[in-house]
N, CA, C and O atoms as a GROMACS GRO file, in nm:
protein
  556
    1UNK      N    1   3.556  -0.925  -3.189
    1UNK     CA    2   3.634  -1.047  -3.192
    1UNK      C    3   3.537  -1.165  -3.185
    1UNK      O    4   3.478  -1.176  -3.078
    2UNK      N    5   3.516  -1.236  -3.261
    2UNK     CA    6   3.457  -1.344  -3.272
    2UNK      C    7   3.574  -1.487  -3.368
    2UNK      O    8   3.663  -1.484  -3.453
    3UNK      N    9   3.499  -1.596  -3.286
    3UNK     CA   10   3.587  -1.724  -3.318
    3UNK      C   11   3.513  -1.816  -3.417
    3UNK      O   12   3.477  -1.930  -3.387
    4UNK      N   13   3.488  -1.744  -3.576
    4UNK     CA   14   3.458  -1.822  -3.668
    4UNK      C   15   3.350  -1.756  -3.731
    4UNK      O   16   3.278  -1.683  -3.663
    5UNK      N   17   3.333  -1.770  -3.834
    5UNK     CA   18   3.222  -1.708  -3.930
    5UNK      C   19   3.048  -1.722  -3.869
    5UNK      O   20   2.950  -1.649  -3.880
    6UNK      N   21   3.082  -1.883  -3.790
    6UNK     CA   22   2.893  -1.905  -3.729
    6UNK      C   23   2.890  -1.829  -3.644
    6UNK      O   24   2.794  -1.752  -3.636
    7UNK      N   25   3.002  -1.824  -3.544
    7UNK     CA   26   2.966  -1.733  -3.408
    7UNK      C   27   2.894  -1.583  -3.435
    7UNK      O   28   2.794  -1.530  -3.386
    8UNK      N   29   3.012  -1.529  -3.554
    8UNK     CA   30   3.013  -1.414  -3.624
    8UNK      C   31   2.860  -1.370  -3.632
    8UNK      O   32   2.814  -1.269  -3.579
    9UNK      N   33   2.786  -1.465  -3.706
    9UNK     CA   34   2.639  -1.449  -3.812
    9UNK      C   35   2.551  -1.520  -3.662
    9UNK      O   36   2.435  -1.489  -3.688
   10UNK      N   37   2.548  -1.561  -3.585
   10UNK     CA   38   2.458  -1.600  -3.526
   10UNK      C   39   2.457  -1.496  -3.433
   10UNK      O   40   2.344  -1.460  -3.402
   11UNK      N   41   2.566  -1.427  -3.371
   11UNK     CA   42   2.558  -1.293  -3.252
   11UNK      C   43   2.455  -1.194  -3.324
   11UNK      O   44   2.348  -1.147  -3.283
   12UNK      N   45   2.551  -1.173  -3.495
   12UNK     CA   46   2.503  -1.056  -3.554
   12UNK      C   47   2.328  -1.100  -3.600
   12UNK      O   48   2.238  -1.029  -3.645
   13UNK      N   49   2.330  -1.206  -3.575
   13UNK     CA   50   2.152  -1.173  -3.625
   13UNK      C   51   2.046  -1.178  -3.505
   13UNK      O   52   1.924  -1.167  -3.514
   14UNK      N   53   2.131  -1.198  -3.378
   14UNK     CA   54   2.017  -1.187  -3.248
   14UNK      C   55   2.043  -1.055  -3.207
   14UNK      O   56   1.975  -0.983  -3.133
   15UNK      N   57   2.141  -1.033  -3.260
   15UNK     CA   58   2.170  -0.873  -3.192
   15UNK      C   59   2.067  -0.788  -3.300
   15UNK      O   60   1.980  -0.709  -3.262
   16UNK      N   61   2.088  -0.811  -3.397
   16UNK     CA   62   1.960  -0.727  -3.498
   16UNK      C   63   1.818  -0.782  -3.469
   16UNK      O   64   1.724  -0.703  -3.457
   17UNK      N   65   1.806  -0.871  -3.461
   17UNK     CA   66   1.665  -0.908  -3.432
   17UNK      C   67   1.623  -0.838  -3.288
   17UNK      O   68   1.514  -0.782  -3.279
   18UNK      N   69   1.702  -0.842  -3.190
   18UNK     CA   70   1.694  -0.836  -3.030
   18UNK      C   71   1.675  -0.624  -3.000
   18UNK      O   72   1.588  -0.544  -2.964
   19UNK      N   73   1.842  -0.626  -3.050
   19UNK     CA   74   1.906  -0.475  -3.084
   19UNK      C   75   1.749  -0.358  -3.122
   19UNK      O   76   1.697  -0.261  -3.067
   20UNK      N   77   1.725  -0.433  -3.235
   20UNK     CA   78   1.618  -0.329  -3.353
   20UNK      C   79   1.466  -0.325  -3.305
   20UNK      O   80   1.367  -0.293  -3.371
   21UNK      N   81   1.474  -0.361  -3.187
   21UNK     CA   82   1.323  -0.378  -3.094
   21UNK      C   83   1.393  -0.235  -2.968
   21UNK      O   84   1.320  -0.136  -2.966
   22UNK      N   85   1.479  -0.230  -2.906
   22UNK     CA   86   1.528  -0.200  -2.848
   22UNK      C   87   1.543  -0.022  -2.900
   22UNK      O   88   1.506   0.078  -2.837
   23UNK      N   89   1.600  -0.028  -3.016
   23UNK     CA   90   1.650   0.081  -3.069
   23UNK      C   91   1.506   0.130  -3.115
   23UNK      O   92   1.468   0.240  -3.076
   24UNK      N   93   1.445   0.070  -3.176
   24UNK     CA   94   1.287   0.139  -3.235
   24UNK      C   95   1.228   0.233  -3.095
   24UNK      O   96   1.208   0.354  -3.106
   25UNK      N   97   1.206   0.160  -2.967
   25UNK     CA   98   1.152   0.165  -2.919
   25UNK      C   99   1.169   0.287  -2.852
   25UNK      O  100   1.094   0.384  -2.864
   26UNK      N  101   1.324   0.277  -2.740
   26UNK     CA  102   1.445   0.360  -2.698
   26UNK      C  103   1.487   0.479  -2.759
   26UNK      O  104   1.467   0.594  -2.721
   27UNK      N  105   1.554   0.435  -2.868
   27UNK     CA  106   1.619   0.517  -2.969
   27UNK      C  107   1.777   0.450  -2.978
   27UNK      O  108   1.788   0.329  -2.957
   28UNK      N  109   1.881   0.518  -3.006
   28UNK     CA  110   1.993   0.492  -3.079
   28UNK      C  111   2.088   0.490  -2.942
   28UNK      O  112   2.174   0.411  -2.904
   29UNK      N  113   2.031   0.614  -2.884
   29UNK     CA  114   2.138   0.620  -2.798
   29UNK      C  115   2.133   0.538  -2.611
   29UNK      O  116   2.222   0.519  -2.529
   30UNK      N  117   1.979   0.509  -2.611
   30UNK     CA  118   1.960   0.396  -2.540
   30UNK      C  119   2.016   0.283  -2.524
   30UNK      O  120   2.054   0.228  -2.420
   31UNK      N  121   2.023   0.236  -2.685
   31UNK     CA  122   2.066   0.098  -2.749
   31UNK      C  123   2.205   0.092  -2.701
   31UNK      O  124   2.250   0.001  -2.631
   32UNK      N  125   2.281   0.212  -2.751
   32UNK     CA  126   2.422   0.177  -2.761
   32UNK      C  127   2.464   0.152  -2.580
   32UNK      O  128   2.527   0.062  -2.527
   33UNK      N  129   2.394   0.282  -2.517
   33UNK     CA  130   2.448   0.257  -2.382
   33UNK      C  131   2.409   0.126  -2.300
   33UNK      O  132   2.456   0.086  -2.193
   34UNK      N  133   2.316   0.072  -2.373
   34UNK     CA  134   2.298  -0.059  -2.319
   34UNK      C  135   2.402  -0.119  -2.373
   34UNK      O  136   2.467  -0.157  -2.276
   35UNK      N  137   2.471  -0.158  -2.495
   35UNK     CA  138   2.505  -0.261  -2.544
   35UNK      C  139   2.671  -0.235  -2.470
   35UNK      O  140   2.748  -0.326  -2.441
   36UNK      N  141   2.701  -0.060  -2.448
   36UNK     CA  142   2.836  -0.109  -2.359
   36UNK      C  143   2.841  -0.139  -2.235
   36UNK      O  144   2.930  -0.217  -2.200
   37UNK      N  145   2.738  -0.080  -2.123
   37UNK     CA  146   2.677  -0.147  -2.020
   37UNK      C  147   2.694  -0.285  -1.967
   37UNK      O  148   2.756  -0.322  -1.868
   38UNK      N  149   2.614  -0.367  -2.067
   38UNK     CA  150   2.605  -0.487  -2.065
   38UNK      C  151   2.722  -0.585  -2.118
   38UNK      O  152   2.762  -0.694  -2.074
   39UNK      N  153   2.758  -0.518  -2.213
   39UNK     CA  154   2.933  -0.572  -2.296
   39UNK      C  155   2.980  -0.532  -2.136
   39UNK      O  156   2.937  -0.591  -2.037
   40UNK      N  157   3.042  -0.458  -2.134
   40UNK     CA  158   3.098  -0.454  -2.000
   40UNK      C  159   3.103  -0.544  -1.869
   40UNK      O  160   3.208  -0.596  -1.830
   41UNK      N  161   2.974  -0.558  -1.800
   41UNK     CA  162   2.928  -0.623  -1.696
   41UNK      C  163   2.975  -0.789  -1.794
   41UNK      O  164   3.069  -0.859  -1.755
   42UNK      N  165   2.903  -0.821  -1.901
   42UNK     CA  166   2.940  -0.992  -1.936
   42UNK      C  167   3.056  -0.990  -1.957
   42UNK      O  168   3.101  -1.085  -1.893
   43UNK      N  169   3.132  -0.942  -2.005
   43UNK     CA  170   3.309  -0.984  -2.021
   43UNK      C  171   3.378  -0.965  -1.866
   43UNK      O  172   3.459  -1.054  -1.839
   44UNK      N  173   3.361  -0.890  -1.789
   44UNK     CA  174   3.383  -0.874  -1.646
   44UNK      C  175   3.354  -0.984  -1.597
   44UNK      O  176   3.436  -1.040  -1.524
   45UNK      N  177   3.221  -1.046  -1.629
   45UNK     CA  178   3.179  -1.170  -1.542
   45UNK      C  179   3.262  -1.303  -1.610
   45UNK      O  180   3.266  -1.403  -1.539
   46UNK      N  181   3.308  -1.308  -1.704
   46UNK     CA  182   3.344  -1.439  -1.779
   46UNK      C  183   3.493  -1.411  -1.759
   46UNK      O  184   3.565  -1.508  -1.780
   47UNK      N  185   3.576  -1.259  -1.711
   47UNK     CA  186   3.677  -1.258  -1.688
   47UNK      C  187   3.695  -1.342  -1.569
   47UNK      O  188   3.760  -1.447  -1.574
   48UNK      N  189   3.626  -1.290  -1.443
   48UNK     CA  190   3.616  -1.320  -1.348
   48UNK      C  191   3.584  -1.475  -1.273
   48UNK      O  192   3.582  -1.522  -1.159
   49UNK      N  193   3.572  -1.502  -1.352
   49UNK     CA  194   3.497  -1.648  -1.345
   49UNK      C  195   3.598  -1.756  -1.410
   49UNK      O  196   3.604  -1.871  -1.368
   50UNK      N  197   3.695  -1.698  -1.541
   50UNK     CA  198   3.772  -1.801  -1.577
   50UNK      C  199   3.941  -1.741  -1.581
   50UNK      O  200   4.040  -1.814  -1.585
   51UNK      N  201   3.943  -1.610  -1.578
   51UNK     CA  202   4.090  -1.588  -1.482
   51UNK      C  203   4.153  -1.528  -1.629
   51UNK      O  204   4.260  -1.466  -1.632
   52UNK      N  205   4.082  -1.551  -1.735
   52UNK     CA  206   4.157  -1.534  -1.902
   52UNK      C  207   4.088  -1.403  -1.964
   52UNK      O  208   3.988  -1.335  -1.945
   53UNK      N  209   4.171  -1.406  -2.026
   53UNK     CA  210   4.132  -1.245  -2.186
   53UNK      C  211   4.075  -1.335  -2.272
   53UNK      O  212   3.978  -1.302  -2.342
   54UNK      N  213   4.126  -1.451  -2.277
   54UNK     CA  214   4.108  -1.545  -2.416
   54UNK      C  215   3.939  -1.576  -2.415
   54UNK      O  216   3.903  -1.685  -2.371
   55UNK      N  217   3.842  -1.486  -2.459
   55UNK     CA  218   3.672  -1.527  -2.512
   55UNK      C  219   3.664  -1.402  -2.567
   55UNK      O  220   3.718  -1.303  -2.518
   56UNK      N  221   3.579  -1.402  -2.694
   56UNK     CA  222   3.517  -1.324  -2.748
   56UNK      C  223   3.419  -1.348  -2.800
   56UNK      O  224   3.365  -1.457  -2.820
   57UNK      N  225   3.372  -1.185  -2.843
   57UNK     CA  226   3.168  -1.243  -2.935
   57UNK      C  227   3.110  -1.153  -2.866
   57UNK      O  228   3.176  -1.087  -2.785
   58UNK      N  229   2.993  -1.134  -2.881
   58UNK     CA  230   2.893  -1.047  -2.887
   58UNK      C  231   2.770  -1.101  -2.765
   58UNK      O  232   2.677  -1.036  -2.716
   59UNK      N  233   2.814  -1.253  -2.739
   59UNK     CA  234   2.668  -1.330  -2.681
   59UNK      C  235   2.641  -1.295  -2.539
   59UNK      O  236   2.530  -1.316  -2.489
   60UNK      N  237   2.763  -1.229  -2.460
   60UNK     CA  238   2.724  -1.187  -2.311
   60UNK      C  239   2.586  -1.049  -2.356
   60UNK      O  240   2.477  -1.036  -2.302
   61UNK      N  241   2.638  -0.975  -2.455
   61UNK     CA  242   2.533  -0.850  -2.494
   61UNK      C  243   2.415  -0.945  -2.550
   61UNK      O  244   2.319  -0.920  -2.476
   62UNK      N  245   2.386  -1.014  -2.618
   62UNK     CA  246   2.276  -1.077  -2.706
   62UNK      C  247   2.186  -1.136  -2.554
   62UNK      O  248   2.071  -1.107  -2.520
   63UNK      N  249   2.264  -1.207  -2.500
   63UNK     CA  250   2.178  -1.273  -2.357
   63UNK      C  251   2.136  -1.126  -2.285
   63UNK      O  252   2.014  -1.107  -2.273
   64UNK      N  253   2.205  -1.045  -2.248
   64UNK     CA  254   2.140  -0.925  -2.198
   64UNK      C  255   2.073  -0.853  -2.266
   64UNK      O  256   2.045  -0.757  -2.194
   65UNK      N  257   2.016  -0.837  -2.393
   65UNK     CA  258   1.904  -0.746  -2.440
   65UNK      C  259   1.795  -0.887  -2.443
   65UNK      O  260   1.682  -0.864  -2.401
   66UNK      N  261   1.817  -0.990  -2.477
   66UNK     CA  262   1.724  -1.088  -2.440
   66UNK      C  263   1.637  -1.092  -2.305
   66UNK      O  264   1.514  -1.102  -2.302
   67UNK      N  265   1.727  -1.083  -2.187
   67UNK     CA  266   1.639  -1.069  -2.037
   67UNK      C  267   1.617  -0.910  -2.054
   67UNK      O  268   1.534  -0.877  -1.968
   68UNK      N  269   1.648  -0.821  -2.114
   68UNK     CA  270   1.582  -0.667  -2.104
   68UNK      C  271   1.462  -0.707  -2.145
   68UNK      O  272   1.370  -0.738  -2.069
   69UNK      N  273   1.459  -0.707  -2.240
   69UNK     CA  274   1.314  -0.735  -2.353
   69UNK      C  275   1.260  -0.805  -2.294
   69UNK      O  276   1.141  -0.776  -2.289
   70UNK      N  277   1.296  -0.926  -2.219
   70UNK     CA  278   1.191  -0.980  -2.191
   70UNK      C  279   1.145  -0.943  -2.042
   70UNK      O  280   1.026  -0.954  -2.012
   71UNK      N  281   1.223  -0.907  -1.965
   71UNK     CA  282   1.157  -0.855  -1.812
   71UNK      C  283   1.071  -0.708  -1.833
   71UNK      O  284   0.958  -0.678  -1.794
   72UNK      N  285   1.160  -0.640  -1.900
   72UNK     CA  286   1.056  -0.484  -1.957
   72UNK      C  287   0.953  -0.540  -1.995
   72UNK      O  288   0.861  -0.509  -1.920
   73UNK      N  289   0.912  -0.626  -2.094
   73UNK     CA  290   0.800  -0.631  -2.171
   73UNK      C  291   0.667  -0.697  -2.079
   73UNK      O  292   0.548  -0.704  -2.108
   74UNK      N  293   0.729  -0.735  -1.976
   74UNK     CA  294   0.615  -0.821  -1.866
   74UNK      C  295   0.601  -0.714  -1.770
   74UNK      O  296   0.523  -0.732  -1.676
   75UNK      N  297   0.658  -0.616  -1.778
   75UNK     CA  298   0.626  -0.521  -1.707
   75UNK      C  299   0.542  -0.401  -1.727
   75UNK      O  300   0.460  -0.352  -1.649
   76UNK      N  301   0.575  -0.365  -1.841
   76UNK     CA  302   0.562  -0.232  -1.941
   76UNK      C  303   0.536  -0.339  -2.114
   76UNK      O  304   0.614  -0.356  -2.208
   77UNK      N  305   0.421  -0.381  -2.098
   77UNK     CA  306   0.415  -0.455  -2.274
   77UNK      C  307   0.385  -0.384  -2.349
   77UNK      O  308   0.305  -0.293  -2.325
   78UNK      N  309   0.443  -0.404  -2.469
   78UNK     CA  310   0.467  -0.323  -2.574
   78UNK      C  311   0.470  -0.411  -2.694
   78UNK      O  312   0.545  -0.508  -2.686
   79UNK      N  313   0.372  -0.387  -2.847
   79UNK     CA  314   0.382  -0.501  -2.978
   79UNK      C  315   0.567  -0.496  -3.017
   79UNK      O  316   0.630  -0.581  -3.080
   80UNK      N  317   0.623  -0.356  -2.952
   80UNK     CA  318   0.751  -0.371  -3.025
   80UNK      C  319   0.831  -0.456  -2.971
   80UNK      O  320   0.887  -0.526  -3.056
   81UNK      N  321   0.865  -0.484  -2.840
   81UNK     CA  322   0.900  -0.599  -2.752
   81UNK      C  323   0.853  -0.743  -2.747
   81UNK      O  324   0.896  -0.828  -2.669
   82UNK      N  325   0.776  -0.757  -2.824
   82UNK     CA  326   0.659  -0.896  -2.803
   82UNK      C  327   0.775  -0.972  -2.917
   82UNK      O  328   0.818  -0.925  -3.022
   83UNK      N  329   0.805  -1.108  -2.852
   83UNK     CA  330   0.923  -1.184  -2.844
   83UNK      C  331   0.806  -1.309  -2.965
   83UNK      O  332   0.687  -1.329  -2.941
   84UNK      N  333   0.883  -1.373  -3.086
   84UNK     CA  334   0.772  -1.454  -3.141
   84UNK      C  335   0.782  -1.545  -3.026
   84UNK      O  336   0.891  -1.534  -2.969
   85UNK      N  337   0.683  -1.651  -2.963
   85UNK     CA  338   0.712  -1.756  -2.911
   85UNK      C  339   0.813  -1.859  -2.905
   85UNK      O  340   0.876  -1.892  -3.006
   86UNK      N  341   0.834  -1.919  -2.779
   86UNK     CA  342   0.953  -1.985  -2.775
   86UNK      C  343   1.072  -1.906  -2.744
   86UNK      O  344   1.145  -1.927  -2.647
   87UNK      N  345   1.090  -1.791  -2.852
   87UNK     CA  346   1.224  -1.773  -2.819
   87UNK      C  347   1.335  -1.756  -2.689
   87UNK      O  348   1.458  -1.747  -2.684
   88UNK      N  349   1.223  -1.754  -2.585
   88UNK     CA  350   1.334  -1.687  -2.439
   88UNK      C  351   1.322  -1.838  -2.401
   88UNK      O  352   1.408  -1.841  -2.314
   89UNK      N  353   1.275  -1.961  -2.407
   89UNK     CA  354   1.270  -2.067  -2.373
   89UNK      C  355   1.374  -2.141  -2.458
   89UNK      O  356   1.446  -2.216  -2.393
   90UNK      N  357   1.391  -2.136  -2.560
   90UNK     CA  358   1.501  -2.134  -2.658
   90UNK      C  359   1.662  -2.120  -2.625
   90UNK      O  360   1.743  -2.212  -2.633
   91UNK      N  361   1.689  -1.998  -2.589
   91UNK     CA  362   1.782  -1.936  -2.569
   91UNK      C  363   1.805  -1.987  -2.412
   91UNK      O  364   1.909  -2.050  -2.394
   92UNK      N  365   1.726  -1.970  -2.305
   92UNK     CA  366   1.747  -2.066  -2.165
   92UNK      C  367   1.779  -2.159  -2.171
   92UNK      O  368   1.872  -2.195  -2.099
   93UNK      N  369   1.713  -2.252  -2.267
   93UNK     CA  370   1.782  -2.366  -2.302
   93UNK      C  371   1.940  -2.376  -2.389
   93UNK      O  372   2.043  -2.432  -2.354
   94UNK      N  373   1.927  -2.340  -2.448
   94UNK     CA  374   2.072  -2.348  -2.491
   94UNK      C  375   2.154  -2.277  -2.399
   94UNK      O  376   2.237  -2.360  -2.362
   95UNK      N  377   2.174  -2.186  -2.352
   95UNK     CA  378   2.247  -2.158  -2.209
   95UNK      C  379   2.246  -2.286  -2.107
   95UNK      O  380   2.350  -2.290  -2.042
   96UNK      N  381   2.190  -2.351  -2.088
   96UNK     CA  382   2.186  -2.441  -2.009
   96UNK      C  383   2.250  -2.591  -2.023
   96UNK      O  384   2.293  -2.671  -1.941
   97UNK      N  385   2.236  -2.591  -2.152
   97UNK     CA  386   2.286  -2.699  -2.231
   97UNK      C  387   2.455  -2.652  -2.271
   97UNK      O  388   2.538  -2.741  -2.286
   98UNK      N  389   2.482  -2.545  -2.282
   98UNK     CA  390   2.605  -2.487  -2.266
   98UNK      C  391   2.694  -2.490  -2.117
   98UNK      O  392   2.813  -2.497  -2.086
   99UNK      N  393   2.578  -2.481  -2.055
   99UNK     CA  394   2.664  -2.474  -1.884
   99UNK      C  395   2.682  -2.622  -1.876
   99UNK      O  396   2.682  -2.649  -1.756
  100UNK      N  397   2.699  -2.742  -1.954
  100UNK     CA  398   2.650  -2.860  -1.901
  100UNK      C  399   2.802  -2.905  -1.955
  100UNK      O  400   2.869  -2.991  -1.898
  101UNK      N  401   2.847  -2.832  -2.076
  101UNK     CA  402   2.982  -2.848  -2.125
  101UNK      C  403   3.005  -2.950  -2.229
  101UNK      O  404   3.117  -2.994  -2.257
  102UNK      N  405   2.868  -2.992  -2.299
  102UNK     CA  406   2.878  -3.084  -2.388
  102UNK      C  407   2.920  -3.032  -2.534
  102UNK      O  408   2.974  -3.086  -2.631
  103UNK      N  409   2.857  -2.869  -2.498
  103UNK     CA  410   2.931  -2.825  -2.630
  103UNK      C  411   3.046  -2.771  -2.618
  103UNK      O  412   3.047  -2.664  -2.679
  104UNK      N  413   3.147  -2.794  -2.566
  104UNK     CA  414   3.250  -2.748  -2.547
  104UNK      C  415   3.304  -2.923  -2.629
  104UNK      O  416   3.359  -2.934  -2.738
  105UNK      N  417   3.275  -3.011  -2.557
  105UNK     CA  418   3.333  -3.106  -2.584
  105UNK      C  419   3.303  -3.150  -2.749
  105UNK      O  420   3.391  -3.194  -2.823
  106UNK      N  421   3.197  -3.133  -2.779
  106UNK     CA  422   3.116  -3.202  -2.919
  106UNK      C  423   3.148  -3.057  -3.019
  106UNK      O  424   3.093  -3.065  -3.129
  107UNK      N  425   3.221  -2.938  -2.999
  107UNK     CA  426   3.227  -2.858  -3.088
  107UNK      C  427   3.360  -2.864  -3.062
  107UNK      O  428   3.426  -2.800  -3.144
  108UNK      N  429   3.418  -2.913  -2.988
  108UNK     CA  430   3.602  -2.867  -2.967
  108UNK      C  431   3.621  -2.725  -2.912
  108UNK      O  432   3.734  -2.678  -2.902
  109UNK      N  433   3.530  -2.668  -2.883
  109UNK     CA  434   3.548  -2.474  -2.791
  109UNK      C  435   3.492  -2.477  -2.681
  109UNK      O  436   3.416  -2.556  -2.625
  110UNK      N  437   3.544  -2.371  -2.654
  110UNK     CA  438   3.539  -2.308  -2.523
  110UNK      C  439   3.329  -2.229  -2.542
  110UNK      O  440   3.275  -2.263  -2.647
  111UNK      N  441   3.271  -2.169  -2.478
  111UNK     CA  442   3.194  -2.108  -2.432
  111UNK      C  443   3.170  -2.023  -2.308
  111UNK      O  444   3.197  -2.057  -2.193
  112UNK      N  445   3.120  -1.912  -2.345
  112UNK     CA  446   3.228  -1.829  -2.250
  112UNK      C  447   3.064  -1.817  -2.163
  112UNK      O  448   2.992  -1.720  -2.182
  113UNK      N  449   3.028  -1.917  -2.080
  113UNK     CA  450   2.902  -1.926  -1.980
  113UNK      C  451   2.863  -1.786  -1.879
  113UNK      O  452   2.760  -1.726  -1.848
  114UNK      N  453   3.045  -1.770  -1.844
  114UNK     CA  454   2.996  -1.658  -1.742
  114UNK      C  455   2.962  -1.559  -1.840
  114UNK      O  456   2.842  -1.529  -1.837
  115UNK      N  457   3.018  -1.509  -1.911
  115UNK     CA  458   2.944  -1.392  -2.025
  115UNK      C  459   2.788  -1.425  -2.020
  115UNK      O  460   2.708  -1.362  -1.950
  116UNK      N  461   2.766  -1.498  -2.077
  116UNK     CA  462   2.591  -1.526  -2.082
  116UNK      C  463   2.532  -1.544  -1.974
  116UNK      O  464   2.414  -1.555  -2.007
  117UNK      N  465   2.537  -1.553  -1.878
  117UNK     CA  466   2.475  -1.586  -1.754
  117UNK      C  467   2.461  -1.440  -1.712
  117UNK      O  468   2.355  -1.384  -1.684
  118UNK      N  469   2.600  -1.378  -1.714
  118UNK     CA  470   2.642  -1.228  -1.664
  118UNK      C  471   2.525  -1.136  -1.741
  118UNK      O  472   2.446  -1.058  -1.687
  119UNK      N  473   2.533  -1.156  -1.834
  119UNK     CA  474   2.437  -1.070  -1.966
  119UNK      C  475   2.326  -1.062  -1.924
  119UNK      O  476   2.267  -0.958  -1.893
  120UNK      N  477   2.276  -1.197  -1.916
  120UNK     CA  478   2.117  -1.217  -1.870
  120UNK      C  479   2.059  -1.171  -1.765
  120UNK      O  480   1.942  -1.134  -1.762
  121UNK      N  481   2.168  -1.171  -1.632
  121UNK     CA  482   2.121  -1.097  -1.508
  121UNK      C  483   2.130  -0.988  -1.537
  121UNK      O  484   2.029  -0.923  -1.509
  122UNK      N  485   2.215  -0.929  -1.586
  122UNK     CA  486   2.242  -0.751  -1.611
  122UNK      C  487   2.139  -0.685  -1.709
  122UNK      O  488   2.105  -0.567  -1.701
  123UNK      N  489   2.095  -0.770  -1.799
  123UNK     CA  490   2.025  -0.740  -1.913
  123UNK      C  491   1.857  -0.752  -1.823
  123UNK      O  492   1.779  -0.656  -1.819
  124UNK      N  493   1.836  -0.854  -1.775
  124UNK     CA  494   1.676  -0.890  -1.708
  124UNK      C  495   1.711  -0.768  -1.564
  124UNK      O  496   1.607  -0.773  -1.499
  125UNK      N  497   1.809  -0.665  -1.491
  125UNK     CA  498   1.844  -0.616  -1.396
  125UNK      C  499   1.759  -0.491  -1.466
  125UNK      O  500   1.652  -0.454  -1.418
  126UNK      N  501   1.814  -0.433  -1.578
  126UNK     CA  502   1.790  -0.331  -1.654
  126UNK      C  503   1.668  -0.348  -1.716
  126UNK      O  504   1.595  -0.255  -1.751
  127UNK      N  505   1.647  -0.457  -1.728
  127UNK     CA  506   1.460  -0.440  -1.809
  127UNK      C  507   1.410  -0.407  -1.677
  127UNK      O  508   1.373  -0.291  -1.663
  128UNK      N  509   1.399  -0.510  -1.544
  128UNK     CA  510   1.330  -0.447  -1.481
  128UNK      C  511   1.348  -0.310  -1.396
  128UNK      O  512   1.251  -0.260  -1.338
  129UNK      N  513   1.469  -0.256  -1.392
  129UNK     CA  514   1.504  -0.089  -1.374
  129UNK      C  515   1.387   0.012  -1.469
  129UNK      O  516   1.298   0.089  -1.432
  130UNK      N  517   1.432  -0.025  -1.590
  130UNK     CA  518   1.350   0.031  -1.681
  130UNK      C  519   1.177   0.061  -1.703
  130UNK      O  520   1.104   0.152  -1.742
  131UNK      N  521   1.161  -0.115  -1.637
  131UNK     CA  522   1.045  -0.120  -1.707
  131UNK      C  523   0.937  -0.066  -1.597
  131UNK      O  524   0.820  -0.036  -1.621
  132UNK      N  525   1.000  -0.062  -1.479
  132UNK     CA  526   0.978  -0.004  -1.337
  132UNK      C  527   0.948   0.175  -1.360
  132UNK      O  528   0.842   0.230  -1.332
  133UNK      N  529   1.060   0.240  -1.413
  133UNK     CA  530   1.041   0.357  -1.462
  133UNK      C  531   0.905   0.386  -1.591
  133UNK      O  532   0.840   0.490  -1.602
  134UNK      N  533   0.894   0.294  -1.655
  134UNK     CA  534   0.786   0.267  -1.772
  134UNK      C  535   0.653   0.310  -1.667
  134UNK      O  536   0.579   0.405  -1.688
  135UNK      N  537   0.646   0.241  -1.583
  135UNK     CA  538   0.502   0.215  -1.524
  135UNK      C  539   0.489   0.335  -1.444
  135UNK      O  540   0.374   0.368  -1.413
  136UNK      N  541   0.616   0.425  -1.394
  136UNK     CA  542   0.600   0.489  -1.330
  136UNK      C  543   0.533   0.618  -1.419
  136UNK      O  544   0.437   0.685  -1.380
  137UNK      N  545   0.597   0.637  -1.532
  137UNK     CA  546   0.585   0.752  -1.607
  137UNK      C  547   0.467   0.736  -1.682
  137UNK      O  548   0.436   0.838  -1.743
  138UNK      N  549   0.377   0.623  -1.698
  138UNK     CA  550   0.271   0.583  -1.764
  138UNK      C  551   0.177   0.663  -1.677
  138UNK      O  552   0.081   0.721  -1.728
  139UNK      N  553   0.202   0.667  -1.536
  139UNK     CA  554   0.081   0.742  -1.445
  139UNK      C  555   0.068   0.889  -1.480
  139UNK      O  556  -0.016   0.959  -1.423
   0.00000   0.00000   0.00000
């Protein structure tokens, strides 16, 4: 469920860009259990937080393979994880600039904050779970 063709193409191309680092690395079935994991935990949190069913999209999961990748990769670095520059500074920022509610007002929508906020802790929770296990099994 997504609310408009941009939302649509902008989830679906961080999730492939984000996703296909993840899945290379992991495998298939890593990926997926992350992506319901984390779908899970961000719609829970944006339920919870605004009392409604009414948000959809993909971006609570996109913010959580974002803090995976990036807490794993400072832990356990890897060329397949290596983020081009900017991007996690990028994405903080626009989360932030989202919590501020200007785009709610200057786009006419909603933004579903607790999803992304939710994602990012759950997603950066699990990189460093993971990336903790990485270092362990490296010995």
């Amino acid at each position: 469920l997504h609310f408009g063709l941009v939302h649509l193409v902008f989830n679906s191309l961080w999730l492939s860009m984000l996703g296909s680092r993840i899945e290379h690395l992991n495998g298939s079935s890593h990926f997926i259990l992350l992506v319901l994991v984390t779908g899970a935990v961000s719609n829970m949190a944006q339920y919870l937080w605004s009392g409604s069913i009414y948000f959809g999209g993909m971006s609570g999961v996109v913010y959580a393979l974002l803090g995976y990748i990036w807490i794993k990769h400072k832990l356990v670095p890897n060329p397949v994880l290596q983020l081009p520059p900017g991007i996690v500074g990028f994405m903080l920022g626009w989360l932030a600039v989202c919590m501020t509610g200007i785009v709610d007002v200057v786009l006419g929508v909603g933004v579903a904050n607790a999803a992304h906020l939710g994602g990012l802790v759950i997603g950066m929770l699990l990189g460093l779970i993971f990336g903790v296990l990485g270092k362990l099994l490296k010995r």
